[in-house]
N, C-alpha and C positions, 0 to 999 in steps of 0.2 A: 504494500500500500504506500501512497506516494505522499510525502506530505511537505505542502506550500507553504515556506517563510518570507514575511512581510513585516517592513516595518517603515512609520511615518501615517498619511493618513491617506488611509486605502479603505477600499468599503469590501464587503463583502463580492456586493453586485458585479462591480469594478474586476476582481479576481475571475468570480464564473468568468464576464466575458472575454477575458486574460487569458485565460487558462482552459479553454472549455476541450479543447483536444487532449490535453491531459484528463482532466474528469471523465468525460465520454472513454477514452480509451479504459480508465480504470474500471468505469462502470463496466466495459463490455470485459473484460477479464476477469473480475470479482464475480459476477453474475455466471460467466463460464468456467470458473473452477468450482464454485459455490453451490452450483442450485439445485444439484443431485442430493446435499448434503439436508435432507428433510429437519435435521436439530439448527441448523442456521435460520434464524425466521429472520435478522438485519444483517446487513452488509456496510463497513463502512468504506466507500466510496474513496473518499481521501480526507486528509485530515491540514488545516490551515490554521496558520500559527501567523497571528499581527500582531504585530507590540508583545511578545510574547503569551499572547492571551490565545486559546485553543479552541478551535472550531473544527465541526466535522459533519460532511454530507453524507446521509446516509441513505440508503431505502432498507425498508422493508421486504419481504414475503411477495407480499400480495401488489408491491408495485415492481417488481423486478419486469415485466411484461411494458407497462409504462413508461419504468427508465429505456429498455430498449428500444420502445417507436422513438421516444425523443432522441434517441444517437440516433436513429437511421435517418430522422431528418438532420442532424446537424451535418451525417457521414454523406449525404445528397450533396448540402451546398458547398462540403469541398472537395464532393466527386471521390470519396474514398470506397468504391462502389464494392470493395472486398468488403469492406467491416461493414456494408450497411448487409451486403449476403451474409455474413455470420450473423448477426439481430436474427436476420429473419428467420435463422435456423434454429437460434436458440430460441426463439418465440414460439416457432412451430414444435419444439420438444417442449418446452413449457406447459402449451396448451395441450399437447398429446402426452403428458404426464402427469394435469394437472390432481393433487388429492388433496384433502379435507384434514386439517391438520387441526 
């Protein structure tokens, strides 16, 4: 897990839109070593440190489906057309494995 240091005055916002290729990549790698693992119900995404003060993006379970259409669009607008086909294949094993936890 990959985690972003910041210091001076930065916002959170500011970071995603900074950084959103790092987060996206993390989400789609945490969410593809993770989602088989039924005792994992959060994922943390990455973890961001300002002024030394610690933040961290998470999903859940039940949005792991979610986080992925959001990469396949962000993986559209800079044509990274590999990582938006892997979304779509983890989404499609997601949904064809979905159980009742």
């Amino acid at each position: 897990m990959k985690t972003l240091k910041f210091s001076g005055d930065i916002g959170l916002d500011e970071i995603f839109n900074q950084h959103k290729i790092d987060i996206y990549n993390n989400l789609l790698e945490s969410v593809r070593s993770d989602w088989s693992n039924l005792e994992v119900s959060e994922l943390t995404i990455v973890n961001i440190s300002i002024n030394q003060i610690e933040y961290s993006i998470k999903l859940t379970r039940d949005k792991f489906i979610n986080g992925l259409e959001g990469a396949i669009s962000f993986y559209e607008s800079c044509e990274e057309y590999e990582k938006c086909a892997e979304c779509l294949t983890l989404i499609n094993t997601l949904k064809n494995n979905e159980v009742e936890i």
